[in-house]
C-alpha positions as CSV (number, residue, x, y, z in Angstrom):
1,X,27.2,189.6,-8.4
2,X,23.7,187.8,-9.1
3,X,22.8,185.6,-12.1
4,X,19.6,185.5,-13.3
5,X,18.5,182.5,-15.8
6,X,15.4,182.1,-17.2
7,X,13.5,178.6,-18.4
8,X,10.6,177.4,-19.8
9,X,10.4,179.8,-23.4
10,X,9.1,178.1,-26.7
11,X,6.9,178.3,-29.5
12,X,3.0,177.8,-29.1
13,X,-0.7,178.7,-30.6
14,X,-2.6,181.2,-29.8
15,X,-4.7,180.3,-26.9
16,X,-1.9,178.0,-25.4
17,X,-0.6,178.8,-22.2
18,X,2.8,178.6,-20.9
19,X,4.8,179.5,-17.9
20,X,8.5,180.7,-17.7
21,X,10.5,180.6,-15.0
22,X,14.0,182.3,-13.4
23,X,16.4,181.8,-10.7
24,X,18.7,183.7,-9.3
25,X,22.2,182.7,-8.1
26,X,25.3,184.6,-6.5
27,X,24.8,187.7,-4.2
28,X,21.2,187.2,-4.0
29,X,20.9,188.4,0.2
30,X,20.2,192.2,-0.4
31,X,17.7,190.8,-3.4
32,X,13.7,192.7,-2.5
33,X,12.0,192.0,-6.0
34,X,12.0,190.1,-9.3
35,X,10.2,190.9,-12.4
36,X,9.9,190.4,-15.8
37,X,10.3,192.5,-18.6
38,X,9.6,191.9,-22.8
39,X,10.3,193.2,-25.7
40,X,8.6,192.7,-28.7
41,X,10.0,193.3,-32.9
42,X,10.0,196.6,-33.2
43,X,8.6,197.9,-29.8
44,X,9.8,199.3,-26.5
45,X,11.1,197.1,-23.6
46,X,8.1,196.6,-20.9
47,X,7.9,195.8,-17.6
48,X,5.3,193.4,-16.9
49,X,4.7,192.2,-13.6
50,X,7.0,192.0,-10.4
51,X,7.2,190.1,-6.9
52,X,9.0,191.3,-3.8
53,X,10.0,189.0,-1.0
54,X,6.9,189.9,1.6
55,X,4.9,188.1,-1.9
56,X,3.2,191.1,-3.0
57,X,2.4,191.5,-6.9
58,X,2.2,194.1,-9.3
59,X,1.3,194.9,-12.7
60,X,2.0,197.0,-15.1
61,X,0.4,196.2,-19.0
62,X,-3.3,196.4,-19.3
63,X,-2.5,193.7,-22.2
64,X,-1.6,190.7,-19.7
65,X,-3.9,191.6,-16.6
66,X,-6.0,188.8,-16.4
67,X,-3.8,186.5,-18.6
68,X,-0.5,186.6,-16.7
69,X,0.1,186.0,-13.4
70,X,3.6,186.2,-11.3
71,X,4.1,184.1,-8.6
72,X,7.3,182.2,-6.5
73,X,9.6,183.0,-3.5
74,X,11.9,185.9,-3.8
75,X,13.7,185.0,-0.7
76,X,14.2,181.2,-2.4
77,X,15.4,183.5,-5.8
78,X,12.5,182.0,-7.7
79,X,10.3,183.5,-9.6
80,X,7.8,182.8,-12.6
81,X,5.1,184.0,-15.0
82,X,2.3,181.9,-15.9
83,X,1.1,183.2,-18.9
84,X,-2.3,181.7,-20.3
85,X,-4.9,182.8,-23.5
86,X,-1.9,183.9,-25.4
87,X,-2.6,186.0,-28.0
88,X,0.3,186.9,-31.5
89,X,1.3,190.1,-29.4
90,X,3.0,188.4,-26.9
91,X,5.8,187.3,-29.1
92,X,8.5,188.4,-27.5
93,X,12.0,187.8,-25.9
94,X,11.2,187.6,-22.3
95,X,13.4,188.9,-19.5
96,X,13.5,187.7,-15.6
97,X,14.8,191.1,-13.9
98,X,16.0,191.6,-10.2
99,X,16.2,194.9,-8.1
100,X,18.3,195.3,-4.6
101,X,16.7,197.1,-1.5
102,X,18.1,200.1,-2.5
103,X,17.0,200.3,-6.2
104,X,16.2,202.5,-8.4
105,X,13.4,202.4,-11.5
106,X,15.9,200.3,-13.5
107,X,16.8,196.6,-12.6
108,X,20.3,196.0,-10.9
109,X,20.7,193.0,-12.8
110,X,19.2,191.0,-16.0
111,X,18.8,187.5,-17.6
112,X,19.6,186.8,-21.2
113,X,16.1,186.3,-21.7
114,X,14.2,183.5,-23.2
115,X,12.0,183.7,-26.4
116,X,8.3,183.0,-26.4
117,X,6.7,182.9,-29.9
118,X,2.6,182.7,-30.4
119,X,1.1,181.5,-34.1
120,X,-1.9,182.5,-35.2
């Protein structure tokens, strides 16, 4: 089994940047990506950006392209999301998510997620 813990959440301005990070314990060999997914009051869960172990990005909010970037070394089971000119709408309990080789659209395994709060 692979645990996934994630760091670095808190409460900040809008404008402020902050980073949060994850790593990954346990069964991590057959480990190809890690993401992270949010989920704001009162909206859908979100995946936001992921990294697989050759270090290849991607992105998937319009929102946070530009603002948030993902970066670390899979293969280490490290992972993090620098996250800067953050707006209000970024409130939200964020999640560090892993997939195996063989995965499907879902995430084979989850953090407990860490909140991140933005004042106006």
């Amino acid at each position: 089994q692979v645990q996934l813990v994630e760091s670095g959440g808190g409460a900040l301005q809008s404008g402020g940047s902050l980073r949060v990070s994850c790593e990954a314990s346990g069964s991590t060999s057959h480990i190809y990506r890690m993401g992270w997914y949010r989920q704001a009051p009162g909206k859908q869960r979100e995946l936001l950006a992921s990294l697989n172990r050759g270090g290849f990005a991607n992105y998937y909010v319009d929102s946070v392209k530009g603002r948030f970037d993902i970066d670390g070394d899979v293969a280490k089971n490290t992972v993090w999301l620098q996250m800067d000119a953050l707006k209000p709408e970024d409130t939200a309990v964020y999640y560090c998510t892993a997939w195996q080789i063989l995965a499907t659209t879902d995430p084979d395994f989850w953090g407990q997620g860490t909140q991140v709060t933005v004042s106006s």
